[in-house]
C-alpha positions as CSV (number, residue, x, y, z in Angstrom):
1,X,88.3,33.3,128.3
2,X,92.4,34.2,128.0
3,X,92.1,36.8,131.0
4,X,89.6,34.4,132.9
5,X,91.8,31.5,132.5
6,X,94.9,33.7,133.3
7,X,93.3,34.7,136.9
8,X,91.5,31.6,138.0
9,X,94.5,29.4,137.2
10,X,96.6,27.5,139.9
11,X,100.5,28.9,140.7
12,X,102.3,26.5,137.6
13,X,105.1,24.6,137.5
14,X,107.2,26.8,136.0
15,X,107.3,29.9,133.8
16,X,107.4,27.6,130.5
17,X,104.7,27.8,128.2
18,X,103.6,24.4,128.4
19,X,103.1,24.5,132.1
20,X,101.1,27.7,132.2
21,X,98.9,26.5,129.2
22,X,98.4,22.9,131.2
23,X,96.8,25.0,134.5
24,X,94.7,27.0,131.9
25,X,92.8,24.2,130.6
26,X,92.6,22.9,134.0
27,X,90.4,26.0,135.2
28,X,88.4,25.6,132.0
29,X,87.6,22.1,132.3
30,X,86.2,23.1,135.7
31,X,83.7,26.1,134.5
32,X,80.7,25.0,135.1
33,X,77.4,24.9,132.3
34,X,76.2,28.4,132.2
35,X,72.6,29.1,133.2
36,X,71.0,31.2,130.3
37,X,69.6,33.5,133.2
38,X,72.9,34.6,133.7
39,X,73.7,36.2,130.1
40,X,72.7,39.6,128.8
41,X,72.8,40.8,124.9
42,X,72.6,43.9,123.8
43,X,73.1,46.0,120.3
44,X,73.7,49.9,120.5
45,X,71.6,52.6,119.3
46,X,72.9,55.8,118.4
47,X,72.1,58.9,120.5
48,X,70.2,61.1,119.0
49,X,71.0,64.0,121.8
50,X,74.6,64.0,121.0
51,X,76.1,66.8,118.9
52,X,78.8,64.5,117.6
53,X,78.0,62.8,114.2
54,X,79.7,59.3,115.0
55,X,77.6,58.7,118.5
56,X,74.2,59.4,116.5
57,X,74.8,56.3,114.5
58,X,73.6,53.1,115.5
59,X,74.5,49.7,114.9
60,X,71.9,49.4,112.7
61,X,72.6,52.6,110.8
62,X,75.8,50.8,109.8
63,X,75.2,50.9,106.0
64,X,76.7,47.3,105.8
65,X,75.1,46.0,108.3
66,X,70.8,44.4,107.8
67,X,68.0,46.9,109.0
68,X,66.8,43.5,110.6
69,X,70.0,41.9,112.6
70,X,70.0,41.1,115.9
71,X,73.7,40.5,116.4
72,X,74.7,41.4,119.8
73,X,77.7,44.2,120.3
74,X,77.3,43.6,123.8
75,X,77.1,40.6,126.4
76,X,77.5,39.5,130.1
77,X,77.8,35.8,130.9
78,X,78.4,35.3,134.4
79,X,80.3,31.8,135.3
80,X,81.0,29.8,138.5
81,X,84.1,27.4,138.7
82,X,83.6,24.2,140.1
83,X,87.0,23.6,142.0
84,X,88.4,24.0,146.0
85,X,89.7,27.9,145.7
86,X,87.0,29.3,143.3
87,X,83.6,27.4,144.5
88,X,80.9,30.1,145.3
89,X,82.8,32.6,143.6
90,X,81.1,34.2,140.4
91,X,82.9,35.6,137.5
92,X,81.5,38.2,135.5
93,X,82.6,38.6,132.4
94,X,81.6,41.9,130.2
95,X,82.6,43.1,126.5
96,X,81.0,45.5,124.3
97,X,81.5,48.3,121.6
98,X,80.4,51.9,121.6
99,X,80.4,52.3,125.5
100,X,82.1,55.2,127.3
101,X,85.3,54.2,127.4
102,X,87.9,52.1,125.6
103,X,89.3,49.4,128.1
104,X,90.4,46.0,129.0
105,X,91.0,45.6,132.9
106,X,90.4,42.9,135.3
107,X,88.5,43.4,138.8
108,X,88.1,42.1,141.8
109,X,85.7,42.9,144.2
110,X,86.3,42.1,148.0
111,X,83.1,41.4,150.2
112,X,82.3,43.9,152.9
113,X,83.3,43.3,156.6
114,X,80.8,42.5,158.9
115,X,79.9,44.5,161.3
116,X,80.0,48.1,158.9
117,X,81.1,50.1,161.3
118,X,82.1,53.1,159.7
119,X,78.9,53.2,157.6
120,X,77.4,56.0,159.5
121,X,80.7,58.3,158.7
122,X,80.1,57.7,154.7
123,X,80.1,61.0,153.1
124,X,79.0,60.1,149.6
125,X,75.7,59.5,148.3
126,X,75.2,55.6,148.4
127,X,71.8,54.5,148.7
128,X,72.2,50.9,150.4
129,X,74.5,53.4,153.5
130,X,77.5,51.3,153.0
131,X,81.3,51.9,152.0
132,X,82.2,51.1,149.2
133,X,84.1,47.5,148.3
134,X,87.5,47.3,148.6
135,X,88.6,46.1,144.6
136,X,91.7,45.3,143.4
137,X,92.0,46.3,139.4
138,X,94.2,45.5,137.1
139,X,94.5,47.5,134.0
140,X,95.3,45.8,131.3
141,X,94.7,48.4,128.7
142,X,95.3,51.2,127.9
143,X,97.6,53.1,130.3
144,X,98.6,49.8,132.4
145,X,98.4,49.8,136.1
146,X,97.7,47.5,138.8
147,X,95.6,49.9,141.5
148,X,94.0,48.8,145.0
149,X,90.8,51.1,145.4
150,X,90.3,51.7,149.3
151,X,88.4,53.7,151.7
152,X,90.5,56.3,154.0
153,X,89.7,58.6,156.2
154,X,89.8,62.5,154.5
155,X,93.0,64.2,156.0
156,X,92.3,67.3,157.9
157,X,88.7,67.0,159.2
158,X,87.1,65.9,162.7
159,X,85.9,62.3,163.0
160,X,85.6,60.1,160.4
161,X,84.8,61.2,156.7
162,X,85.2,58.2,155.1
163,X,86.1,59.0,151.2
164,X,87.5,56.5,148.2
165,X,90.9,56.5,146.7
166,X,93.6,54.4,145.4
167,X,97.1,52.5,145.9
168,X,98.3,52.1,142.4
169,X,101.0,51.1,140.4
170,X,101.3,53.1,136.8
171,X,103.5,51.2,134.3
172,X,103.6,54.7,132.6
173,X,104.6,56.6,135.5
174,X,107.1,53.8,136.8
175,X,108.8,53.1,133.9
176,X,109.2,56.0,132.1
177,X,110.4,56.0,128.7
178,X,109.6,52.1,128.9
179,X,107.6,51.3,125.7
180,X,105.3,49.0,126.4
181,X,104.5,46.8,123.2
182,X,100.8,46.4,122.2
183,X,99.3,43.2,122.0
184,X,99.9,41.8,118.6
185,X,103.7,43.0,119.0
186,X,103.9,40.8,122.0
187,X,102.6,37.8,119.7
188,X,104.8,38.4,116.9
189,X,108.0,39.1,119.1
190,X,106.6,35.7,120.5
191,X,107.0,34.0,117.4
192,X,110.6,35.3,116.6
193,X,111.5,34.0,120.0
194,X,109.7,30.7,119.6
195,X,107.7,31.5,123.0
196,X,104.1,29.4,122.8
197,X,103.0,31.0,126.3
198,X,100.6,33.6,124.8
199,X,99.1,31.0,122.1
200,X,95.9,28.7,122.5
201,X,97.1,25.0,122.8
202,X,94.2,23.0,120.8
203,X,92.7,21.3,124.0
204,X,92.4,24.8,125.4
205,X,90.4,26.1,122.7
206,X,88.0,22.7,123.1
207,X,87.4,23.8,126.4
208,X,86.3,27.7,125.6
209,X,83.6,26.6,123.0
210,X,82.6,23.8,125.2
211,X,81.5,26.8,127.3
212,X,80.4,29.1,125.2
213,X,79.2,27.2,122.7
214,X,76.1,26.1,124.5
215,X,75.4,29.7,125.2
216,X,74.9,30.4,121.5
217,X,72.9,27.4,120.8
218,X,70.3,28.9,123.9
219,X,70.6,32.3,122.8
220,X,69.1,31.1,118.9
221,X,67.1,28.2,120.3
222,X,65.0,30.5,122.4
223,X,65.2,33.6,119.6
224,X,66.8,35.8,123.0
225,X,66.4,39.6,121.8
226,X,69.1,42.1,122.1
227,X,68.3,45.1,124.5
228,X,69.1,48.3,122.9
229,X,71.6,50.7,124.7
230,X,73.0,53.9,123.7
231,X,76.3,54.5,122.3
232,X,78.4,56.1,124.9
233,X,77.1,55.0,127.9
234,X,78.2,52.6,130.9
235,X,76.3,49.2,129.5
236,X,73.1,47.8,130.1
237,X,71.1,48.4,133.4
238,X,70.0,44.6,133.5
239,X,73.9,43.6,133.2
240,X,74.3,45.7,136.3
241,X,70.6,44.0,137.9
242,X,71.9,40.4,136.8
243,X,75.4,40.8,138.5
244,X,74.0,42.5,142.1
245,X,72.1,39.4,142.1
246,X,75.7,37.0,142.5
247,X,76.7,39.5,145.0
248,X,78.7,42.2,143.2
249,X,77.7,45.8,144.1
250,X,78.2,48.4,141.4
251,X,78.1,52.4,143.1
252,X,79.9,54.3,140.3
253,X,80.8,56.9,142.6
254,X,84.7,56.4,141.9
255,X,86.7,57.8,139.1
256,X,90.4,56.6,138.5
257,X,93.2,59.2,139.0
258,X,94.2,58.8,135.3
259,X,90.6,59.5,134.4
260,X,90.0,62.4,136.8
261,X,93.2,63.8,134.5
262,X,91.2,64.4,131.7
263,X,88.1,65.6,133.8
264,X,86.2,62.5,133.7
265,X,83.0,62.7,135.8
266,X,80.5,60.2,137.3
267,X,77.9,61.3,135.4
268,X,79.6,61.3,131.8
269,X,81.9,57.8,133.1
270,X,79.9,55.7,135.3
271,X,76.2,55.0,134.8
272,X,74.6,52.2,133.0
273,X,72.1,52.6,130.2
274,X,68.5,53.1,132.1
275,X,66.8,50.9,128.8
């Protein structure tokens, strides 16, 4: 609710605290009930085809934890914001544990341009024959960086082989020798400073359970059951099938530049859970 509130706020006042928190609970007095069809729950398994110990357990397996719980590590609720700039616009928001990888990071996905007329140059495999979206990502951890993924033409052939890549700005890379304080070292240099921007004002915390909530109440009133996934992969497949239904495409053909480092692949980074 922080980051949501944090991107689908109006331009404040000012830089105070009090002014940023006021345009916060204004875009969360706007969200809009959530329709039940729109959230997904899930609970890790462990996978058993793994060679590392950790990845074989489940949640389950956890020796505190009941043989017969049903609390979620995963979910997907998918919003809509009922104001001027936001109207039609869905946000999709994701969190879970034991995935592939370890990340916070905002993204926006731009809608293709009619017309598609470089579709027939695509040289990856995409099976709708489209480019990819244009998204603008924002990293918020770890390794922090703001990146515009893009298509552009491959340097060096004939015609037009269209191929994905990136604009980016890499805190790391920019401002070397720059520490970058975590999270909870931002709130506690906060305090010392007697800076309330990065703390929940009352009437903004109203407004999140007012949402959420609601949510909870459906998910015990109609006993909703968890869908297992396995630890270490991309999420849930009906996440993915609930979200290409509001419009966002998912292609996992893309790897970031800091991932492709460390010899990330598409098959071991980016593809959802087929249970």
């Amino acid at each position: 609710m922080q980051i949501l509130s944090i991107v689908a706020m109006e331009k404040p006042r000012s830089t105070r605290g009090e002014d940023i928190r006021d345009e916060k609970v204004k875009v969360l007095r706007s969200v809009l009930p959530v329709n039940i069809e729109d959230v997904v729950i899930g609970q890790y398994v462990g996978d058993k085809s793994s060679t590392d110990p950790e990845r074989q357990q489940g949640y389950l397996d956890d020796s505190g934890v009941p043989k017969n719980s049903t609390t979620p590590t995963y979910a997907q609720v998918i919003l809509h914001i009922n104001n001027e700039r936001w109207a039609g616009v869905p946000f999709i928001l994701r969190a879970g544990k034991a995935l592939n990888e370890k990340k916070a990071e905002i993204r926006i996905q731009f809608r293709d341009s009619p017309g598609g007329m470089f579709d027939e140059d695509i040289t990856q495999d995409d099976p709708n024959g489209r480019l990819a979206r244009d998204e603008l990502v924002i990293r918020v951890q770890p390794n922090e960086a703001i990146y515009l993924k893009v298509n552009t033409k491959r340097p060096g052939e004939m015609g037009f082989s269209i191929e994905e890549t990136e604009l980016d700005l890499t805190y790391g890379e920019r401002y070397q020798g720059v520490k970058l304080p975590d999270a909870y070292e931002r709130l506690i240099l906060d305090v010392f400073m007697g800076s309330k921007i990065n703390f929940v004002r009352s009437d903004e915390l109203q407004e999140a359970w007012r949402i959420v909530d609601p949510i909870l109440s459906e998910i015990d009133k109609r006993n909703i059951p968890v869908i297992p996934y396995t630890f270490g992969s991309f999420g849930i497949r009906q996440a993915f099938d609930a979200a290409a239904k509001h419009g966002y495409v998912f292609r996992g053909t893309y790897v970031w530049k800091d991932e492709r480092s460390v010899g990330v692949t598409y098959k071991e980074q980016k593809k959802p859970d087929n249970k």
